[in-house]
N, C-alpha and C positions, 0 to 999 in steps of 0.2 A: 407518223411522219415527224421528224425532224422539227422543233420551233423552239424561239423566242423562250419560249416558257421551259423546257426540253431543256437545253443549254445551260441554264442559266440556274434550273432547281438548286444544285448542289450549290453553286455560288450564294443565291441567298439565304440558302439552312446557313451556310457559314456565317453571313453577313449578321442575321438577328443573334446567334450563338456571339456574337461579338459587341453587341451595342453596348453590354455592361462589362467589354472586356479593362483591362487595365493599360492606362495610359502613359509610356514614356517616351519624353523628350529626348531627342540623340542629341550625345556631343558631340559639336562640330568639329570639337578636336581631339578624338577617341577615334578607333578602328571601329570602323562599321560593320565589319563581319564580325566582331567580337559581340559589338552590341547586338546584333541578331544573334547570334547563336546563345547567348545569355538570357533573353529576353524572355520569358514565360509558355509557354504556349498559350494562343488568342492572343497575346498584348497587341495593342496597336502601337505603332513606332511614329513617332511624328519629327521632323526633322524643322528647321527653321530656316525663314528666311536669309539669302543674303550668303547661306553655306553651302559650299562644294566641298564634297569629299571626295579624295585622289586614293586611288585604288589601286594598291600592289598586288593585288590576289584574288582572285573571286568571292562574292559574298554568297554564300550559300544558303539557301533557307530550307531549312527538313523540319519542320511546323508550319502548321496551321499561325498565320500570322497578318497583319494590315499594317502595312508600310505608305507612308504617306508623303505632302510637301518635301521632298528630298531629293537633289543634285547630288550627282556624283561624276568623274571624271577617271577613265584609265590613265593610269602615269605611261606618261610618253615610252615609246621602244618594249612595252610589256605585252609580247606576243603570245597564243594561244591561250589567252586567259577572258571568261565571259565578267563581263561587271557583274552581272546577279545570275546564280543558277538557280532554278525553284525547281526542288526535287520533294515537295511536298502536299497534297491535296487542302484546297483550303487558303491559300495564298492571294492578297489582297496588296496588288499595288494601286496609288491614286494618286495623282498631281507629282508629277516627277518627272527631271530629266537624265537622263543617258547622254554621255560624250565619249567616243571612240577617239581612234589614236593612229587613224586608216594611212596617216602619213608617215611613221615611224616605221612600222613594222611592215614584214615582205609578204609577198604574198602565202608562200606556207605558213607564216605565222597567224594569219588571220582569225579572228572568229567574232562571235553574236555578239551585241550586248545583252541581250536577254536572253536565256535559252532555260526550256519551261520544260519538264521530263515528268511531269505530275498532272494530272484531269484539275479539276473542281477550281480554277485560277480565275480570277476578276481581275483584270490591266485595263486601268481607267486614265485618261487624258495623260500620255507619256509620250516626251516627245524624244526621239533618239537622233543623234549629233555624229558625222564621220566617223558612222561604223565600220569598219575593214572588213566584216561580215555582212550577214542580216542586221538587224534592230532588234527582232524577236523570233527565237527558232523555237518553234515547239516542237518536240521528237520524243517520240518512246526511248529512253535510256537502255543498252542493254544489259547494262548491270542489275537492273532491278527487276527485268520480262514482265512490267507494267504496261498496257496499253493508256493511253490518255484517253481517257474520256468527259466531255463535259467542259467547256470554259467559254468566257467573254473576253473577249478584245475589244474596246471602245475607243475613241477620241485618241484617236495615233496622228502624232507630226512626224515628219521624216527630213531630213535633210543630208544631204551629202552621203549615202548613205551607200556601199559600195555595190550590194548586192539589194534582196531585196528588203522594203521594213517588216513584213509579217512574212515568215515564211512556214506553213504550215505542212508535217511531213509524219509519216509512217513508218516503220524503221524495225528491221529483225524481227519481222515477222507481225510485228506487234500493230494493230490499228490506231490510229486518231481520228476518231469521230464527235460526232455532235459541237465543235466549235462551232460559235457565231461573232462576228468579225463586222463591225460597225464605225462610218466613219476614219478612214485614215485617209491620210493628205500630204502628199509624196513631192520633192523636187529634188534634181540632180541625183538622179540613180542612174547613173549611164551605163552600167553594167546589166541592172535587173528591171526592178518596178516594185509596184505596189505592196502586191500581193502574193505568193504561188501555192499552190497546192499541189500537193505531189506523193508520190510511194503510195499510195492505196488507203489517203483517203476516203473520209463516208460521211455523208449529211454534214458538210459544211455550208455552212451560210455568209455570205461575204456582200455587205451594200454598204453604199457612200460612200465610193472609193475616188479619189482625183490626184491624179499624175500629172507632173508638168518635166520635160526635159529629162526623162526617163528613155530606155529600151521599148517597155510596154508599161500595162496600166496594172494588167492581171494575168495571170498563166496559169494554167493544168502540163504538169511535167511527169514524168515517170526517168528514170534514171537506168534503164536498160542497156546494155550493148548490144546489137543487131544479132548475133551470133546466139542470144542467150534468151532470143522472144518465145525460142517455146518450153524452157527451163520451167516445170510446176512453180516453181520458188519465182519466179519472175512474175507468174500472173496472180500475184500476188499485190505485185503494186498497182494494178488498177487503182484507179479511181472514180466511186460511186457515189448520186445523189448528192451533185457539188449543184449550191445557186449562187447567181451573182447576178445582184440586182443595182441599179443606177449606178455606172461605171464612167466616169468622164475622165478625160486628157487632152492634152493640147502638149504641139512639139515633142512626137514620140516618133520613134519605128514600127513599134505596133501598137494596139488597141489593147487587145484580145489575142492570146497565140495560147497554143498548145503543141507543146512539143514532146509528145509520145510517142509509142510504139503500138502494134498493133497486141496488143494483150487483153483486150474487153473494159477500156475505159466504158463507162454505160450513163447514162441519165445524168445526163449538162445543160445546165439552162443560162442562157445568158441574157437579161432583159433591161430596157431602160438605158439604152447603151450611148455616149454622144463622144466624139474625138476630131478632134480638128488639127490641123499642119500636122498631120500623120504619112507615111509610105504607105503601109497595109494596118485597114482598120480592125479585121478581124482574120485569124490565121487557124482556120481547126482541121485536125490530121487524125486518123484512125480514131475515131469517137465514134461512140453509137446511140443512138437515140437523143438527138443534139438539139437545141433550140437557139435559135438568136432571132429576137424580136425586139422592135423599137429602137430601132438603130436610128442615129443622123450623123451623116458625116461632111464634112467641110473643109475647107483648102488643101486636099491631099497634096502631098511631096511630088506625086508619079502617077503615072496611070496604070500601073500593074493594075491588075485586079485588088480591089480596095476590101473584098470581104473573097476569102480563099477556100474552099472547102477540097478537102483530097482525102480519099478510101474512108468516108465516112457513110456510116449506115442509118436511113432513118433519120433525115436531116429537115428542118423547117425551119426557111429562114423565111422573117413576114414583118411589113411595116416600115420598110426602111427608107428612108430620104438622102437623096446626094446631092451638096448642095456646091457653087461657087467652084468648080473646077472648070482648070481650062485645059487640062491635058484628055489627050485622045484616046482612051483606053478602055477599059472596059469592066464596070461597076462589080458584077458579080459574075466568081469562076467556080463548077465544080469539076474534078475529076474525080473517076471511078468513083463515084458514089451512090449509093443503093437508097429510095424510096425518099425522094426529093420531090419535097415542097417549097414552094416559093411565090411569096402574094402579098401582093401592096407595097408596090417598088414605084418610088414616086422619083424620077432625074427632073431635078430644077429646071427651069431655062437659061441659068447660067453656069450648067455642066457642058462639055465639048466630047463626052462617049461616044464612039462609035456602036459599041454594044452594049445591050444593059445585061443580058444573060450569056454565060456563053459554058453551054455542058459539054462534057469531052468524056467519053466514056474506051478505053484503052481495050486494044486487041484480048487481051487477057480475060477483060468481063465478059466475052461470049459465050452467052448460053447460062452466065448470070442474072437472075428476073433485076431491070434495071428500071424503077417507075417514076415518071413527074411529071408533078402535075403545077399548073402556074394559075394564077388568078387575080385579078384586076393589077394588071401592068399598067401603070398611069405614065406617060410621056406629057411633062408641062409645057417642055421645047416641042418645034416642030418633027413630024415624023415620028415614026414606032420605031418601040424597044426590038432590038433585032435577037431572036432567037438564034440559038445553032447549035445544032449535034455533029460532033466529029467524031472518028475512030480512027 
């Protein structure tokens, strides 16, 4: 299974192979990709306070290297160009910032400030600034039919950030697995959010994640067109054995969404979950063997149904609190979904729900085994959680 330890091997065989690497100072007034591409293999690169380096061109790193203390900035109007590309295993950023230029340039011009196309990468406390892309895209390149395997994400800031700051993805065929993603803390993504995971994904790990004035917090995506869900090559991009643990937001659209197709996403767990001044707190679509536990939610926008489940299989949602609403709606919805659990659903006394569960199972599942089962429904307010099956 997937851990901590798992992710992270590669990263420290590099780290100790580095402690007696060779250390140079960047000049703040020299080209930075020159100085990287010069730079030794293992050197560590240390940058100084006080300097920002303005970037006409992408800096490329294809060595094992550790980059450190260092600002940089895209020059204004310089479209489809990443600040750093890491096409190398072995790759150590630490203490730095990223500044995008998401005002200048159009929307086709767009792209990452980081974008990572190499396994074995350490990106430690990096805060990324109006990026007109992601903040950090890690994708399989397909010039190189390299999978990614292997890296850490730690102490991520985001701001203004267009799309989303981590976005992690799968790409021609090739897998990304074993990332683990720690600590990031998001505001003004009104396009995306936090986090995504997407294309076929495997054993990702994603906790202490906080959004503020985002879309959502987190997403599971697949990039399908309707026409093409039953193409071999599509089911391809599932995505497997994703966790994500302690997710908080406040002032979002959503929580939690997944915006998929029906192609065998499989084993999602979502736990530790808390979002307040949200629309819908949790959104899961064609998933299978799903989890959302330890939920609390607070001041929703609406009373839609605040946690959404539809044609998912193997579903258990358990633990969840709704608190301080004063709309009339109805806490949790599934449709068409197969072998639904549901337990330890606590409505405050200062919610106004009319329903706490409400399953709808659609003409189409007949003659589909449809199973659930509920268990200690707590009502703090007056009166019981109202059940209902409709077709």
């Amino acid at each position: 299974m997937f851990s901590l330890t798992t992710a992270s091997a590669v990263v420290i065989a590099f780290c100790i192979a580095m402690t007696r690497a060779q250390v140079i100072n960047l000049n703040c007034y020299g080209d930075l990709h020159m100085q990287v591409r010069n730079a030794p293999v293992g050197a560590e690169l240390v940058g100084s306070t006080g300097c920002t380096f303005t970037l006409s061109r992408a800096v490329k790193i294809m060595k094992p290297l550790r980059i450190r203390n260092f600002r940089a900035q895209l020059r204004p109007g310089l479209g489809n160009t990443a600040a750093i590309v890491i096409s190398s295993r072995g790759v150590q950023l630490i203490d730095f910032e990223l500044i995008g230029n998401k005002h200048t340039v159009s929307f086709e011009d767009r792209e990452s400030l980081l974008r990572i196309n190499a396994g074995g990468f350490s990106i430690v406390s990096g805060a990324f600034v109006n990026s007109s892309r992601d903040g950090i895209t890690v994708v399989p390149a397909r010039s190189t039919r390299t999978a990614i395997n292997a890296g850490s994400i730690r102490n991520i800031y985001g701001y203004g950030v267009e799309r989303d700051v981590v976005a992690i993805n799968s790409r021609h065929g090739l897998v990304t697995s074993k990332i683990y993603i720690s600590g990031v803390e998001v505001y003004d993504s009104a396009q995306k959010g936090a986090v995504e995971v997407a294309d076929g994904c495997q054993w990702i790990h994603v906790q202490d994640v906080f959004c503020e004035r985002c879309f959502y917090v987190v997403s599971i995506q697949d990039h399908i067109p309707r026409w093409a869900e039953d193409d071999p090559e599509s089911q391809m991009q599932a995505n497997h054995h994703i966790r994500f643990y302690n997710i908080r937001g406040r002032d979002l659209m959503y929580g939690v969404i997944s915006e998929t197709s029906p192609i065998g996403h499989s084993d999602i767990i979502f736990s530790s979950l808390a979002f307040s001044d949200c629309r819908q707190a949790v959104y899961l679509r064609y998933l299978n063997s799903v989890s959302v536990r330890f939920l609390r939610i607070e001041r929703p926008k609406t009373g839609s149904p605040l946690v959404l489940a539809e044609a998912c299989n193997r579903v258990s949602l358990s633990n969840a609190v709704f608190r301080n609403s004063t709309h009339r709606g109805i806490a949790i919805a599934t449709n068409d979904c197969t072998e639904l659990y549901v337990g330890s659903v606590v409505l405050e006394r200062d919610t106004q729900f009319w329903a706490g569960l409400r399953v709808e199972v659609a003409p189409s599942f007949i003659g589909i085994p449809v199973t659930a089962a509920y268990n200690r429904f707590d009502a703090a307010r007056n009166g019981e959680i109202i059940q209902r099956f409709s077709g």
